[in-house]
C-alpha positions as CSV (number, residue, x, y, z in Angstrom):
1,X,73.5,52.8,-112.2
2,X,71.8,55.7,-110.3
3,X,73.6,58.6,-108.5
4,X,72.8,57.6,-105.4
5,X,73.9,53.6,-105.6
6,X,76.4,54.2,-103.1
7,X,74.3,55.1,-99.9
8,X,73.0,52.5,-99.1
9,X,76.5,50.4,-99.0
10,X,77.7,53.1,-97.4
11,X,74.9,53.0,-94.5
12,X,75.3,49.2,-94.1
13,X,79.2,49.9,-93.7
14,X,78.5,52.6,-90.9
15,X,75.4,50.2,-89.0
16,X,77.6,47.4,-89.3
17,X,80.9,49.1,-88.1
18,X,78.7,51.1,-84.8
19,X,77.3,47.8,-84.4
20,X,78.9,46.9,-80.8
21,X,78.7,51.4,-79.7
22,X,75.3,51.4,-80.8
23,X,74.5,49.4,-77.7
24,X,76.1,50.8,-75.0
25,X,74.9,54.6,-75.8
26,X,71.8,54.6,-73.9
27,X,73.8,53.4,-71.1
28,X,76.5,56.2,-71.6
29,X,73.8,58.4,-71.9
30,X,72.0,57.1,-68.3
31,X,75.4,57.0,-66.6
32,X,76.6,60.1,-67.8
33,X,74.2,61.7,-64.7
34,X,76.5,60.2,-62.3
35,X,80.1,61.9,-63.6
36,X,82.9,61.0,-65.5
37,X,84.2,58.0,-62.9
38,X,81.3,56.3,-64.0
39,X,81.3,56.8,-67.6
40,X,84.8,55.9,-67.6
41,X,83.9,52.4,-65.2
42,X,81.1,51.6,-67.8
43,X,83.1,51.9,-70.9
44,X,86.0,49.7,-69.2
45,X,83.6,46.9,-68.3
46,X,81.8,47.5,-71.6
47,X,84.9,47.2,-74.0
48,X,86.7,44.1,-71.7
49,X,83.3,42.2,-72.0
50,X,83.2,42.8,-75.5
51,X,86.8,42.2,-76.0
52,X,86.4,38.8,-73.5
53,X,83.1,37.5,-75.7
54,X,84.7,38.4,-79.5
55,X,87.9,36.3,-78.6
56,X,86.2,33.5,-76.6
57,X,83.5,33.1,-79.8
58,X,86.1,32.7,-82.1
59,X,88.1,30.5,-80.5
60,X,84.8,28.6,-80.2
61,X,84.1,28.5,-83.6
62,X,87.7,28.1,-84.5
63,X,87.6,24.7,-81.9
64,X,84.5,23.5,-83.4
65,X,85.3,23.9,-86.6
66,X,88.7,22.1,-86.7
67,X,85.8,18.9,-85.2
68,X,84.2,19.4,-88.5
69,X,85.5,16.5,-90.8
70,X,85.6,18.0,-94.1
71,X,88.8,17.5,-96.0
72,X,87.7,17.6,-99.4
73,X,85.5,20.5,-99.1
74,X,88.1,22.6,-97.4
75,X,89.8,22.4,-100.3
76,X,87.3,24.8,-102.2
77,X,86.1,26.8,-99.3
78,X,88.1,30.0,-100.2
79,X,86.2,29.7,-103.8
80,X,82.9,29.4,-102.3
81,X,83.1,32.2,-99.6
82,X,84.5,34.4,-102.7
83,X,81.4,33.1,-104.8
84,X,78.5,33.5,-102.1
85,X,80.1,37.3,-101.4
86,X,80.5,37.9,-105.1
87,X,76.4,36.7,-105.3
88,X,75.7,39.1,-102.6
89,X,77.2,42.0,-104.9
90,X,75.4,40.8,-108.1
91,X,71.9,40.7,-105.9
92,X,72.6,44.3,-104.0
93,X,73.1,45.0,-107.8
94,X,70.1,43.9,-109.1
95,X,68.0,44.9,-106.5
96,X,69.6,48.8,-107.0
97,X,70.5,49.2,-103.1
C-alpha cells in the first residue's frame, strides 16, 4: 500500500463532513457586507432550515420504510449494509484511493 493511501479517505471524510457549510459560505461571504446582525440572522435561518429538513427527511424515510413489507429480509439487513460497506473498502482498495 502506498504512503499516501490515506488522503484520499481522509479528503472524502472532510467533503463529506463540510458538506451542509460548504453551501452556505458564499452566502456568509455576500452577507458579511451588511454586518454582523446579518451574518448572525443568516446562519440562524441557515442552521434551523437545515436542522427542520434532516429531521423531517428522516422521519420520512423512517415512516415509509416501516410501509415496506419485508419481514424476512429485515432479518439480514444489518449483514448486508456491513457487506455492501465492507465491498466499498475492498473496491477503494483495489482501486488505490
Amino acid at each position: 500500500m502506498s504512503r499516501d493511501a490515506g488522503k484520499g479517505a481522509l479528503a472524502l471524510a472532510v467533503i463529506v463532513g463540510l458538506n451542509p457549510c460548504v453551501l452556505i459560505l458564499p452566502i456568509m461571504m455576500a452577507t458579511a457586507a451588511h454586518g454582523a446582525a446579518a451574518v448572525a440572522s443568516v446562519t440562524a435561518v441557515y442552521s434551523a432550515t437545515t436542522v427542520a429538513l434532516m429531521i423531517g427527511l428522516s422521519v420520512a424515510g423512517v415512516a415509509g420504510a416501516r410501509r415496506l413489507p419485508v419481514p424476512a429480509a429485515a432479518r439480514y439487513m444489518e449483514a448486508a449494509s456491513g457487506a455492501l460497506i465492507a465491498l466499498a473498502g475492498v473496491v477503494f482498495l483495489w482501486l488505490d484511493l
